[in-house]
C-alpha positions as a Python dict, from the first residue, in 0.01 Angstrom:
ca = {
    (1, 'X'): (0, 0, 0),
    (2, 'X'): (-278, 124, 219),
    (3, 'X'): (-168, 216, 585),
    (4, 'X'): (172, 271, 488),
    (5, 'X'): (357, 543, 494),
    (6, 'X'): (732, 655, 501),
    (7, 'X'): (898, 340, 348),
    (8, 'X'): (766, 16, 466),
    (9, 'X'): (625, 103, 824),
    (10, 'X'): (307, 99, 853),
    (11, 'X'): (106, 411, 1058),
    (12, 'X'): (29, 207, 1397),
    (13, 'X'): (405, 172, 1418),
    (14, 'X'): (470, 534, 1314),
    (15, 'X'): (208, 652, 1555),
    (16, 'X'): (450, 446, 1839),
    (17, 'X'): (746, 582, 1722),
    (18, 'X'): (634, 943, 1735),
    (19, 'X'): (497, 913, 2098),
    (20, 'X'): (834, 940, 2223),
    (21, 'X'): (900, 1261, 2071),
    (22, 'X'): (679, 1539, 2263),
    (23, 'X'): (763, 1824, 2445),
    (24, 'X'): (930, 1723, 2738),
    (25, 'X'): (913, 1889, 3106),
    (26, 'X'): (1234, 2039, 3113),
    (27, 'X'): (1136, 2231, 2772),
    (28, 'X'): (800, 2323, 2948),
    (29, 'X'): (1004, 2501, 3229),
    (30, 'X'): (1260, 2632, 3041),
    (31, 'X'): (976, 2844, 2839),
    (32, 'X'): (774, 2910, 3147),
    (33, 'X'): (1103, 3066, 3306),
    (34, 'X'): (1174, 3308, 3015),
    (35, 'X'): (770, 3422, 2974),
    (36, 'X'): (843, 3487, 3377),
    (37, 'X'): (1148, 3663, 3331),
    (38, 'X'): (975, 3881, 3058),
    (39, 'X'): (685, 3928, 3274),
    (40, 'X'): (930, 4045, 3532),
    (41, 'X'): (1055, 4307, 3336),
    (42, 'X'): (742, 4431, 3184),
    (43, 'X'): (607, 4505, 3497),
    (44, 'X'): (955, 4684, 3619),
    (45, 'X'): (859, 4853, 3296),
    (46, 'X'): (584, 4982, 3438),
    (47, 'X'): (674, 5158, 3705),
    (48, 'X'): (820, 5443, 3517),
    (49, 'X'): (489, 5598, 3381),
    (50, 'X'): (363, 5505, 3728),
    (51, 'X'): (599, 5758, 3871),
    (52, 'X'): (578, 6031, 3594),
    (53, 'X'): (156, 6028, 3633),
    (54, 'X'): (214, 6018, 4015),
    (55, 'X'): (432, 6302, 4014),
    (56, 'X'): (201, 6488, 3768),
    (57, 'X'): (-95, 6449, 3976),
    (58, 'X'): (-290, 6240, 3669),
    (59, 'X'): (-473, 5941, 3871),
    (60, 'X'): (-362, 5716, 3594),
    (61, 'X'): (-67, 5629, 3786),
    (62, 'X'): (-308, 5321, 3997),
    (63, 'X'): (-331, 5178, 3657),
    (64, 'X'): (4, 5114, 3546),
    (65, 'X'): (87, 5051, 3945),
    (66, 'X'): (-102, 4762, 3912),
    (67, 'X'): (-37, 4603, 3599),
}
């Protein structure tokens, strides 16, 4: 019973059935899209304590401006 594992195939055949089951493109996208969309809204975020340091005269407000 050595090389063999789940029932009767052995692991060179398991190794070629489980090629065909990685992460596929559209699933790369799809996760790069939301991590944008995040992004997108952290940095809209951002702008608020950008304003209230600009306003206040605190030269903090370059930092947040630009991350």
């Amino acid at each position: 019973m050595t090389g063999l594992c789940h029932g009767n195939l052995p692991v060179a055949n398991q190794i070629r059935l489980l090629r065909g089951h990685g992460v596929h493109g559209q699933t790369i996208r799809s996760a790069i899209f939301i991590a944008s969309i995040a992004g997108i809204y952290i940095s809209i975020a951002m702008l608020a304590p950008a304003a209230v340091d600009f306003y206040a005269g605190n030269p903090d407000w370059q930092v947040f401006a630009v991350s």
